[in-house]
C-alpha positions as CSV (number, residue, x, y, z in Angstrom):
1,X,1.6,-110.7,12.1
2,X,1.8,-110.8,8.1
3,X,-1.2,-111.1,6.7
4,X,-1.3,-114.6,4.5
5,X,-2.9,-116.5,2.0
6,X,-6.2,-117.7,2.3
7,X,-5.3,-120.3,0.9
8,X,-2.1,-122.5,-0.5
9,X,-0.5,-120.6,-3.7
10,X,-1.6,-121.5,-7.0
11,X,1.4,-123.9,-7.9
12,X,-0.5,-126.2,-5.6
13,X,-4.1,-126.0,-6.4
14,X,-5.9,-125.3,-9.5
15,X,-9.7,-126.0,-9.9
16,X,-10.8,-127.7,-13.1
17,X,-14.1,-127.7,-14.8
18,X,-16.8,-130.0,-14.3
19,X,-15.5,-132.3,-17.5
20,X,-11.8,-132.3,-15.2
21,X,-13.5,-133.1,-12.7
22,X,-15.8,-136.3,-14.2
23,X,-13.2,-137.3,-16.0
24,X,-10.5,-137.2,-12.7
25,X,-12.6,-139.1,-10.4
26,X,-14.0,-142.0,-12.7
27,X,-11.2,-142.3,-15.2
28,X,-7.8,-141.3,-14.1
29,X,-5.2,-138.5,-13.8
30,X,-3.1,-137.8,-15.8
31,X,-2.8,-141.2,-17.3
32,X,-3.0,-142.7,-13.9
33,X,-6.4,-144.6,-14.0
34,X,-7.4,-144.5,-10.4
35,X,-9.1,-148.2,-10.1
36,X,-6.1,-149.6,-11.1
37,X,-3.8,-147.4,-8.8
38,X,-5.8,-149.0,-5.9
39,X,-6.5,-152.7,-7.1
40,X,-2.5,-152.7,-7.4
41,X,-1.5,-151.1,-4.3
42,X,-4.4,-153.8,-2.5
43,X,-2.8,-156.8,-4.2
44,X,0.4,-155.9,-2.7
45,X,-0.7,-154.9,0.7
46,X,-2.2,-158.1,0.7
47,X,1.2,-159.9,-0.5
48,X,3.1,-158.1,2.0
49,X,3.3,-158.8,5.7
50,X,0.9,-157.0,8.4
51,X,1.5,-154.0,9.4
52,X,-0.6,-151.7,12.0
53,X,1.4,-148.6,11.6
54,X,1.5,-146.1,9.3
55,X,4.9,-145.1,8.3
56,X,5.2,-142.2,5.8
57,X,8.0,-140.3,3.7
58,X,8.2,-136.6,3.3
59,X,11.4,-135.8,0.5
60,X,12.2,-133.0,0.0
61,X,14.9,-132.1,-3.1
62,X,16.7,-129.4,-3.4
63,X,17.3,-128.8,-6.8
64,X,21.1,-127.8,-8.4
65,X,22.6,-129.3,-6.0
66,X,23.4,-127.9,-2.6
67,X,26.5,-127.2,-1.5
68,X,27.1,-129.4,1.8
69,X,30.1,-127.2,3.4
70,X,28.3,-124.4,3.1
71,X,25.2,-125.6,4.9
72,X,25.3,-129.1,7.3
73,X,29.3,-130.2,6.7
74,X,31.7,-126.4,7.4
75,X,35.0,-127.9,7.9
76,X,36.0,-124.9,9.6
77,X,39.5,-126.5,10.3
78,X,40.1,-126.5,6.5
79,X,41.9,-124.1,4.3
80,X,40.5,-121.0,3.2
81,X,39.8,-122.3,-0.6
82,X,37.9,-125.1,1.2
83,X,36.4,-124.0,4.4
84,X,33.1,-122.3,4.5
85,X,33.2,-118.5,4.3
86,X,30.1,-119.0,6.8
87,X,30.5,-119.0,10.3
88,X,29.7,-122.1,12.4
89,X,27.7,-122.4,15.1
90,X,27.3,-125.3,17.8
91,X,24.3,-128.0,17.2
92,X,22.4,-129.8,20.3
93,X,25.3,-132.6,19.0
94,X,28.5,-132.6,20.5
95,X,30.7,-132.0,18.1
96,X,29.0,-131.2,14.9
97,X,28.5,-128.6,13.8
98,X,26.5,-126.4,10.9
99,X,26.7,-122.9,9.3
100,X,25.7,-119.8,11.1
101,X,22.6,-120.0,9.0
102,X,21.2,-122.8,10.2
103,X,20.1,-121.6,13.7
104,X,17.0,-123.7,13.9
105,X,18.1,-127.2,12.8
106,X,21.4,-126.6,14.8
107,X,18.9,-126.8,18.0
108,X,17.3,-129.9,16.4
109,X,20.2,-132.1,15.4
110,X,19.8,-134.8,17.9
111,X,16.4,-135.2,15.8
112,X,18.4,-135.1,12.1
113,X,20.7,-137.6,10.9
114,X,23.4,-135.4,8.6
115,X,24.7,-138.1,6.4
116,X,28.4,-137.5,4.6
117,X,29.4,-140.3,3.1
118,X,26.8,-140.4,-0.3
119,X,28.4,-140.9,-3.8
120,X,26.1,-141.2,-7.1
121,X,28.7,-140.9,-9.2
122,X,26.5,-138.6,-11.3
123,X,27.0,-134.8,-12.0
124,X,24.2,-134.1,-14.6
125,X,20.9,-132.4,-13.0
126,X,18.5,-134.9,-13.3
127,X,16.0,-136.1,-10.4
128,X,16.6,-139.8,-11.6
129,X,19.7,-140.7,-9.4
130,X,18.7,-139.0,-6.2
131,X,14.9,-139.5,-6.2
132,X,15.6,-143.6,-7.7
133,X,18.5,-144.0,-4.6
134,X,20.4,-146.0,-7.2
135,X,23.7,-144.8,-8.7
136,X,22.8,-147.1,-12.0
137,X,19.9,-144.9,-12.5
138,X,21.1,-142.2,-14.3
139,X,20.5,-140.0,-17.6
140,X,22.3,-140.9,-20.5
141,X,23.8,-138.8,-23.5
142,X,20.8,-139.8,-25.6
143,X,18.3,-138.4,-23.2
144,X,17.2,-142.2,-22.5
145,X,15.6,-142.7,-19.0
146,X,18.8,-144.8,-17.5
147,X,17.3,-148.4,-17.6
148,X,13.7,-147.6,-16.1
149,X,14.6,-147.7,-12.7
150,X,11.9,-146.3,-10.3
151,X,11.7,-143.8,-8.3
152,X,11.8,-144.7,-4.5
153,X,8.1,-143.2,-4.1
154,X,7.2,-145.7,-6.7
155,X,8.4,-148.7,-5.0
156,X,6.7,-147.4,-2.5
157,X,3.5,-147.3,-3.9
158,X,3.7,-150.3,-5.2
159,X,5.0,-152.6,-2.3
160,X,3.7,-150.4,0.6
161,X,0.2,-149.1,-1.0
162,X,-1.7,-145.7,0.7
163,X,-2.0,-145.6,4.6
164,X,-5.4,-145.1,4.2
165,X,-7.8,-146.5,1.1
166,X,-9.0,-143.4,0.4
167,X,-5.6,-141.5,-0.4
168,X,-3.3,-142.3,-3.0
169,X,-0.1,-143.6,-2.0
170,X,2.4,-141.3,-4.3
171,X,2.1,-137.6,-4.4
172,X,4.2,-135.3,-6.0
173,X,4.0,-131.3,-5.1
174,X,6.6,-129.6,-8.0
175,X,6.9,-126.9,-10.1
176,X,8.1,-128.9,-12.8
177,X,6.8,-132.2,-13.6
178,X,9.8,-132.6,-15.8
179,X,13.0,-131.8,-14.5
180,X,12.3,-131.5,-10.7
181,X,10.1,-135.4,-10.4
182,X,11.4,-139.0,-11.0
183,X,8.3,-141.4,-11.8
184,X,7.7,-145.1,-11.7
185,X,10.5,-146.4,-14.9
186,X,9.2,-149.5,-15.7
187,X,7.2,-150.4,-13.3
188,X,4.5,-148.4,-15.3
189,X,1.6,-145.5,-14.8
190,X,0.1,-147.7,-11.9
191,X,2.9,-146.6,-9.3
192,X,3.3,-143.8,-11.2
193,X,3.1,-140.2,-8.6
194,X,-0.3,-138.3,-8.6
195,X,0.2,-134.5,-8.9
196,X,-0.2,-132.6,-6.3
197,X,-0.6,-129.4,-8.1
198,X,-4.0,-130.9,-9.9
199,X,-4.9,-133.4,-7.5
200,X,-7.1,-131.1,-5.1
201,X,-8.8,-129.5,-7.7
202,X,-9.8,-132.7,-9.8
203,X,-11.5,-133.7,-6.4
204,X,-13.4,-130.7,-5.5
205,X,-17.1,-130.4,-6.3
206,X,-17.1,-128.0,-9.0
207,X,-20.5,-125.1,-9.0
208,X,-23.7,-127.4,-10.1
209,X,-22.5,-130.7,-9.0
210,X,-23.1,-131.6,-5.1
211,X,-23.3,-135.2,-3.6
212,X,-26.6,-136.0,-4.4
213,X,-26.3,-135.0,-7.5
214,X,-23.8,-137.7,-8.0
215,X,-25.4,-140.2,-6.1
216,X,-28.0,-140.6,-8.5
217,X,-26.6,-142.7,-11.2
218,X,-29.4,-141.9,-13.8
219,X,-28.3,-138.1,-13.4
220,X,-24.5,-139.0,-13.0
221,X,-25.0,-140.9,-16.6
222,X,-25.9,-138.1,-17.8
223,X,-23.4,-135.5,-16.7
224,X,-21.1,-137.7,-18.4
225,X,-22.8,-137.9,-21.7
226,X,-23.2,-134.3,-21.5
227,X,-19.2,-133.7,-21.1
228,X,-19.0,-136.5,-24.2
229,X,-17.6,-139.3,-22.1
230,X,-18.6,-142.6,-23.2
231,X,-19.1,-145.2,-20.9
232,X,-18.6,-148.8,-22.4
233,X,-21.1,-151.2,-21.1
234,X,-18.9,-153.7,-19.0
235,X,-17.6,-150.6,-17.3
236,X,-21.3,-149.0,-16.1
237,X,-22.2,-147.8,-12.8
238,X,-24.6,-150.9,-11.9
239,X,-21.3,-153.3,-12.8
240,X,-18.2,-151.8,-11.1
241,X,-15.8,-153.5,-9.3
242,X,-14.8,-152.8,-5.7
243,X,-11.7,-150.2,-7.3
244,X,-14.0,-148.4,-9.6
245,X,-15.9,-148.0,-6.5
246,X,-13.6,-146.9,-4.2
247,X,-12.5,-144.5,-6.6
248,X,-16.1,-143.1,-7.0
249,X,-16.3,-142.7,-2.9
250,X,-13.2,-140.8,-2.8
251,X,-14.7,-138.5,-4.6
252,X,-18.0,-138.6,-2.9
253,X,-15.8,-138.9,0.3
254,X,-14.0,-135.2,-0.2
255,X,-10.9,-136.0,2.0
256,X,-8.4,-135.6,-0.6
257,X,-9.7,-131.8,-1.2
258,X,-9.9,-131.8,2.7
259,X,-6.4,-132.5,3.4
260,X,-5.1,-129.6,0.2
261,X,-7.3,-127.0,2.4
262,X,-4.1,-125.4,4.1
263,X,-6.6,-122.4,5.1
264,X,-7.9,-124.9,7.9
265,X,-4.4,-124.6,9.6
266,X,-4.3,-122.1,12.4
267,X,-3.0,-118.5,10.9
268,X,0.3,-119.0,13.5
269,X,1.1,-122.5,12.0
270,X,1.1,-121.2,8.8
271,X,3.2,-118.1,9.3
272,X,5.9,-120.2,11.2
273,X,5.9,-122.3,8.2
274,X,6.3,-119.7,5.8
275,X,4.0,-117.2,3.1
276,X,5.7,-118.7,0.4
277,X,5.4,-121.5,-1.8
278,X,7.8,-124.0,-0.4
279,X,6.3,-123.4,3.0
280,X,3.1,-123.7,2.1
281,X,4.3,-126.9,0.3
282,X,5.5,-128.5,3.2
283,X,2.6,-127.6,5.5
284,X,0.7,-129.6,2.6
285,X,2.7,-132.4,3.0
286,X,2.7,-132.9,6.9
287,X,-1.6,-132.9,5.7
288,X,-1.3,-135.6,3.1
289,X,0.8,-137.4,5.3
290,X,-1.5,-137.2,7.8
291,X,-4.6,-138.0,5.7
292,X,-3.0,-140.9,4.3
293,X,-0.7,-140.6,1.8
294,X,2.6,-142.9,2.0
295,X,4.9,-141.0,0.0
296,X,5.0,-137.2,-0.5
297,X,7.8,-135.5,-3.1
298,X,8.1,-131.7,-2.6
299,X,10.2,-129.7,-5.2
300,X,11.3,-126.5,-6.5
301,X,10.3,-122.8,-4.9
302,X,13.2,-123.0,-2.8
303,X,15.3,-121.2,-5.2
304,X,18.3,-122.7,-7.3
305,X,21.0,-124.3,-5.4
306,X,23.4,-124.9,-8.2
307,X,26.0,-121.9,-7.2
308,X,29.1,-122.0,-9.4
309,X,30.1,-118.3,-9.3
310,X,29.0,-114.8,-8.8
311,X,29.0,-114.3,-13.0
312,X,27.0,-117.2,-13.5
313,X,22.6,-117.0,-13.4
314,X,22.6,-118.6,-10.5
315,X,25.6,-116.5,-8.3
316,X,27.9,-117.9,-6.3
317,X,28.2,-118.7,-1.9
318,X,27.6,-115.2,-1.1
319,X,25.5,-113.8,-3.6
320,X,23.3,-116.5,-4.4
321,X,23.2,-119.6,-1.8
322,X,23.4,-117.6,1.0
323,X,19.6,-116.0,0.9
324,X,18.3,-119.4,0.4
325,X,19.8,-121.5,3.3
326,X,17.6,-119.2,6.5
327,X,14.5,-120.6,3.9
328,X,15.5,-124.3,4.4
329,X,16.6,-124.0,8.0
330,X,12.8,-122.4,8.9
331,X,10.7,-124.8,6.3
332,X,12.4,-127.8,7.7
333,X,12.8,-127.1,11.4
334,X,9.2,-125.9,11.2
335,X,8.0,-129.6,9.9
336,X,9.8,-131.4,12.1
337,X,8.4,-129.4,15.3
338,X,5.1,-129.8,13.8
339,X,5.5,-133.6,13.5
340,X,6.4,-134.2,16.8
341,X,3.9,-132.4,18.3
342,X,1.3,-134.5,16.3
343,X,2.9,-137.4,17.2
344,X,3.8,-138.9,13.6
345,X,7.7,-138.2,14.2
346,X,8.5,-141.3,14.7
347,X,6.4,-142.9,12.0
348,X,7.4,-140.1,9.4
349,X,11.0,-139.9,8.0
350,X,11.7,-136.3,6.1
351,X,14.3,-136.9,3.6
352,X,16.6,-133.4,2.4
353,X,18.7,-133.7,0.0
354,X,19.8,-132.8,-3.7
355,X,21.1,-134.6,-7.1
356,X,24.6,-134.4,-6.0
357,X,27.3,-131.5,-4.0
358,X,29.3,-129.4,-4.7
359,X,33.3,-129.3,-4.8
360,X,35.4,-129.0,-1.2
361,X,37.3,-125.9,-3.4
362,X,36.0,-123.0,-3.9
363,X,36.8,-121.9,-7.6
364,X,37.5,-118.2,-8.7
365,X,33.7,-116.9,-9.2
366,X,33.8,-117.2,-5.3
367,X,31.5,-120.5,-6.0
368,X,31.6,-124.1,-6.4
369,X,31.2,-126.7,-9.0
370,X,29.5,-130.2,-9.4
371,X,30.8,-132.7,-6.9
372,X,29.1,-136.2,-7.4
């Protein structure tokens, strides 16, 4: 068996200093100020109407733009220009079926709903469309946000709140904050997605600060002068609110940092997901989901999936789409077995799926081009 990580890879977790860490758990991240993350998402639980279950999101985007006849849609019937240069192979549905690459969903399908009928009428790579779900949401020539429309993890957030209190209820696990995740438009920082690959490590206990170290407020007052945080006097440890609170025993609490340690995950689970980072990524996610986080966005580490042509960065069907499908087949396949056998299938939808297609014709670089 191939020897893995002890832990996930370092796109996912990096360990801050003791400042990081003060400042993460009582303040905010990245902007995000954490009692005002929760007091939002518990006015609109509250609003809302009851619900017992928890019922999650895993969305996965594949960036560039995957081409869908080479991967869930062949059209083997076609002409050459148009048909896959893939072979097909049978799925557990009658009658559909997916590229010779695909082995392991093909045996899944009557658990995957393959969707063929999406137009965003957008062709510019950009998460807004896709990760908003609303074809007015779109970049514009002057680099403008397109209106300020959400992103659908954001709405969730916002009307659906965390699963569990403890959690936050938007997570984002990217490579790049900028070009691979959609945040919250105008709906503001609030419902805005926590990162993932900070998150863990701004809740960890960082060498010289343990639990009863922070317990004692006298002591905790002090860490936080030393690090030069100033605490205004309305906002002091003997006077906060229930969200300042329950931001302070999340920290205390250490289930956040629980649910990032992937290394607790037996050694076969985490081969069958995969060494590298988009396995890894996933593996997180089914965690986070499972620890109570509503809404988990995983991107980038797949590899590129915009494949115009063999004399292009990217390459074309053959050259450069082709080694990346058997990694989408395993990572997803993988989740979805894993799910199941939890038990949170059927509260858990995974979502796959990229800014737009690519054309039905195959051009002359033996690739395809954008196809909104």
């Amino acid at each position: 068996m191939a020897s893995l990580v002890s832990g996930p890879p370092r796109d996912l977790i990096r360990v801050g200093s003791r400042r990081w860490f003060l400042q993460a758990g009582m303040a905010g991240i990245g902007g995000l100020t954490l009692p005002a993350i929760w007091q939002q998402q518990t006015q609109a639980a509250a609003s809302g109407s009851p619900n017992t279950r928890k019922k999650s999101v895993i969305l996965f985007r594949l960036s560039g733009g995957p081409s869908q006849i080479d991967m869930w849609d062949p059209k083997p019937s076609a002409p050459r220009e148009i048909r896959s240069p893939f072979g097909t192979i049978a799925t557990k549905l009658p009658g559909v079926q997916f590229t010779e690459h695909l082995p392991r969903q093909a045996a899944i399908a009557d658990k995957l709903s393959i969707i063929r009928s999406v137009d965003c009428s957008a062709s510019n790579h950009t998460p807004i469309t896709m990760q908003a779900g609303n074809p007015l949401a779109r970049r514009t020539n002057d680099g403008n946000d397109g209106g300020g429309f959400p992103s659908m993890g954001s709405v969730a957030a916002k009307f659906r709140g965390p699963n569990e209190p403890s959690m936050p209820a938007f997570v984002g696990l990217a490579d790049s904050w900028v070009s691979d995740v959609w945040e919250a438009g105008d709906m503001g920082n609030d419902y805005a997605p926590v990162k993932g690959n900070e998150l863990a490590g701004k809740f960890a206990m960082p060498g010289g600060i343990d639990v009863p170290h922070l317990q004692d407020r006298d002591r905790l007052r002090r860490e936080l002068d030393r690090f030069g945080r100033q605490i205004e006097a309305d906002r002091g440890l003997d006077r906060v609110d229930r969200y300042t609170r329950q931001a302070y025993e999340m920290v205390l609490s250490g289930k956040v940092q629980q649910a990032f340690n992937v290394a607790e995950e037996p050694e076969s689970l985490r081969a069958a997901y995969g060494q590298e980072s988009i396995g890894q990524k996933a593996l997180l996610a089914r965690r986070l989901v499972e620890a109570g986080v509503t809404f988990v966005l995983v991107s980038g580490a797949w590899g590129y999936f915009d494949h115009h042509g063999d004399n292009v960065r990217w390459g074309g069907i053959e050259k450069g789409l082709k080694p990346l499908i058997p990694r989408v087949d395993r990572t997803l396949a993988t989740l979805i077995d894993d799910l199941e056998s939890r038990g949170m299938l059927d509260d858990t939808l995974v979502v796959t799926a990229g800014e737009f297609g690519h054309t039905p014709r195959i051009n002359d670089n033996a690739g395809r081009d954008h196809w909104p």
